[in-house]
ZALO-77668 format. One record per residue (C-alpha): residue number from 1; x, y, z; residue in three letters. Coordinates in nm, 4 decimals, decimal comma, m for minus. Layout:
BEGIN
- NUM; X; Y; Z; ALA
...
This chain:
BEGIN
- 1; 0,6524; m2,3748; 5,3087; UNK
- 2; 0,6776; m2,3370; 4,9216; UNK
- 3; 0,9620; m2,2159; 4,7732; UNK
- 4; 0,8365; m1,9581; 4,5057; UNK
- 5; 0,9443; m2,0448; 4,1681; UNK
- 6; 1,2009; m1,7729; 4,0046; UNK
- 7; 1,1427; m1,6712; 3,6139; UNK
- 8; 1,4835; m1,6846; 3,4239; UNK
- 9; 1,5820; m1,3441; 3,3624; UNK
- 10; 1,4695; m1,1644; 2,9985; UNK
- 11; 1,6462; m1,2213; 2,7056; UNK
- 12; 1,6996; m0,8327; 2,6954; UNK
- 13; 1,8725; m0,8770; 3,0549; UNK
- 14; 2,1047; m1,1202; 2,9274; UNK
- 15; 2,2068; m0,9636; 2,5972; UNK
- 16; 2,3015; m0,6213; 2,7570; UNK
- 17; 2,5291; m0,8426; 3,0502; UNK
- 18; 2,6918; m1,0139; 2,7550; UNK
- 19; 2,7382; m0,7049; 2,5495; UNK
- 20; 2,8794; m0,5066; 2,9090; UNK
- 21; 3,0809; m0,8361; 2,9076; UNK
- 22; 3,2273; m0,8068; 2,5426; UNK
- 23; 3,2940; m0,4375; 2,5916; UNK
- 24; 3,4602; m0,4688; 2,9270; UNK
- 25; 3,6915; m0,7072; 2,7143; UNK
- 26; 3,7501; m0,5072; 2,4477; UNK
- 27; 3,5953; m0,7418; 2,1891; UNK
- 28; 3,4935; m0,5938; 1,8520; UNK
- 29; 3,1035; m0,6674; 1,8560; UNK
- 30; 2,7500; m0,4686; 1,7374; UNK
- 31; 2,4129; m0,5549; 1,8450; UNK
- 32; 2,2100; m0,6581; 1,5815; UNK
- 33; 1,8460; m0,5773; 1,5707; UNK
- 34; 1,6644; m0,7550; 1,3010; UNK
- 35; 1,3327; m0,6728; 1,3633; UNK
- 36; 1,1707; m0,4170; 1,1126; UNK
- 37; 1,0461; m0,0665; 1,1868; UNK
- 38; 0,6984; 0,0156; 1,2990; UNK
- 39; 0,5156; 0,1957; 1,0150; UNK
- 40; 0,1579; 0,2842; 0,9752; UNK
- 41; m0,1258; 0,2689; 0,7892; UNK
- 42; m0,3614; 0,4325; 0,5966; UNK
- 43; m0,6174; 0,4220; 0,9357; UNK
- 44; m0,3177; 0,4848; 1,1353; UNK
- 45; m0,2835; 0,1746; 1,2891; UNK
- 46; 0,1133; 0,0683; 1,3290; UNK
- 47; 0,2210; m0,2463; 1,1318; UNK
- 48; 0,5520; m0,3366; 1,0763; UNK
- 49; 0,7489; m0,2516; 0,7430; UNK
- 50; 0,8876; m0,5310; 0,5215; UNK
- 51; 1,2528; m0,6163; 0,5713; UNK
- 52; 1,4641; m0,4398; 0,3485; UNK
- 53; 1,5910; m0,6606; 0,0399; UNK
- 54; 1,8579; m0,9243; 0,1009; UNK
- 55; 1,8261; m0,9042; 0,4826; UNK
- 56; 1,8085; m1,2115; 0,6190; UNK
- 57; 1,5941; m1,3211; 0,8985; UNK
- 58; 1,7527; m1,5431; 1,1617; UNK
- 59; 2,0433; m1,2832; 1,2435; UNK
- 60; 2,2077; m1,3753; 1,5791; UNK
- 61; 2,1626; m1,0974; 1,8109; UNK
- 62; 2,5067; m1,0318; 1,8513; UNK
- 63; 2,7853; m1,0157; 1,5642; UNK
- 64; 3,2061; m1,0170; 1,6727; UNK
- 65; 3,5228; m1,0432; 1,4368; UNK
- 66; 3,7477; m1,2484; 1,6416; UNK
- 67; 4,1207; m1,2405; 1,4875; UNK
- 68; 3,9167; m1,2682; 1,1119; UNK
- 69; 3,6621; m1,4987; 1,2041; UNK
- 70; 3,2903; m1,4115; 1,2506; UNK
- 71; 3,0999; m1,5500; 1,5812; UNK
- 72; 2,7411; m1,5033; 1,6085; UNK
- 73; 2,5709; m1,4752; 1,9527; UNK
- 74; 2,2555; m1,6253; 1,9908; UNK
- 75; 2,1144; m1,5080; 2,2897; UNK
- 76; 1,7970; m1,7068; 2,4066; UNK
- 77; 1,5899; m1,6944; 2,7705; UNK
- 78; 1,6609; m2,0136; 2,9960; UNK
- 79; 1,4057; m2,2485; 2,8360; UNK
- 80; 1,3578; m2,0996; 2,5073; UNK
- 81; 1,4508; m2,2215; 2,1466; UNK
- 82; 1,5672; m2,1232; 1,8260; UNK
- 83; 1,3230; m2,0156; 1,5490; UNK
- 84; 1,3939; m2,2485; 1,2248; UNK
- 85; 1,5039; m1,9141; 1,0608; UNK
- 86; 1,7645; m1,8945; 1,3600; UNK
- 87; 1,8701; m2,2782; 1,2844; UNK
- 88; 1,8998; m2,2311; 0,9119; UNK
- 89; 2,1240; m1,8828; 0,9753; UNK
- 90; 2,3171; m2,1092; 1,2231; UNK
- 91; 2,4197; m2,3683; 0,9759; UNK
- 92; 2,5273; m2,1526; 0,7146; UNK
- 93; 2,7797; m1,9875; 0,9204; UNK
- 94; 2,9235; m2,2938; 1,0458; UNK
- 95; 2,9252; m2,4561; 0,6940; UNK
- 96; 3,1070; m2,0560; 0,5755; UNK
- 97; 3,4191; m2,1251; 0,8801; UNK
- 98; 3,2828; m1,8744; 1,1219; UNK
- 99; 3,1339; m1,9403; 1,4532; UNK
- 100; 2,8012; m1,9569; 1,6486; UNK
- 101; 2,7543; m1,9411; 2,0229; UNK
- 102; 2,3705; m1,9997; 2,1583; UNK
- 103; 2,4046; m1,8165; 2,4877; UNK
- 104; 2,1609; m1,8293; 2,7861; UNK
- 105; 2,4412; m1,6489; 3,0188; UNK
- 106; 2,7207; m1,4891; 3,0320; UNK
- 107; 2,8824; m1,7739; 3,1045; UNK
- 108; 2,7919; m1,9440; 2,8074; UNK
- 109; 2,9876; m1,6799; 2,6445; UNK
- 110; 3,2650; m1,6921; 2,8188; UNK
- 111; 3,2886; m2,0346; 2,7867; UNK
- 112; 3,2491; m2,0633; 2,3783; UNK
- 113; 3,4822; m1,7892; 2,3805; UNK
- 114; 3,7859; m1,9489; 2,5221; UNK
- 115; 3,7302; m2,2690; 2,3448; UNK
- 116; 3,7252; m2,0286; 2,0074; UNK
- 117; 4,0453; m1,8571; 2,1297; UNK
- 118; 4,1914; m2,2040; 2,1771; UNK
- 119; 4,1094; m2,2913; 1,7755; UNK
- 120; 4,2715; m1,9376; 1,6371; UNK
């Protein structure tokens, strides 16, 4: 007998058990959603709006001030990878002294999190 084969769960899943995590903790966090607004057009079908100026594509998903530092939380599916947008957004907050966390659990999270606290 085959064993069916079990989908990771979605990457919406994941980000609301770290953000239930992060607020259970009391961490100072937002969800960032850096995906434009649906507009439409002229024949009324819906296209998305331009990103306002200056905003940055590549956002992680979830921004935290940590004792003054910024972490970004990259939360990705089991299996999934970063955009190049995501890797380039990555690297400049490293090179700028805050933190990134790629997360594919909460445990991932948790993880980055105490080795962070361990650095402050």
């Amino acid at each position: 007998m085959r064993t069916p084969k079990v989908k990771p769960p979605l990457e919406k899943i994941v980000q609301y058990a770290i953000c239930e995590y992060l607020k259970f903790h009391n961490y100072f966090f937002w969800r960032s959603n850096n995906i434009p607004v649906f507009g439409m057009n002229n024949g009324g079908k819906r296209t998305f709006r331009t990103l306002p100026k200056y905003t940055p594509r590549g956002i992680p998903d979830i921004i935290m001030v940590r004792k003054g530092k910024f972490i970004g939380i990259e939360v990705k599916r089991l299996g999934a990878k970063m955009r190049e947008e995501q890797t380039v957004f990555r690297q400049n907050i490293l090179e700028n002294g805050g933190n990134y966390i790629l997360a594919y659990d909460v445990a991932d999270v948790v993880r980055e999190l105490n080795d962070i606290e361990n650095q402050l």
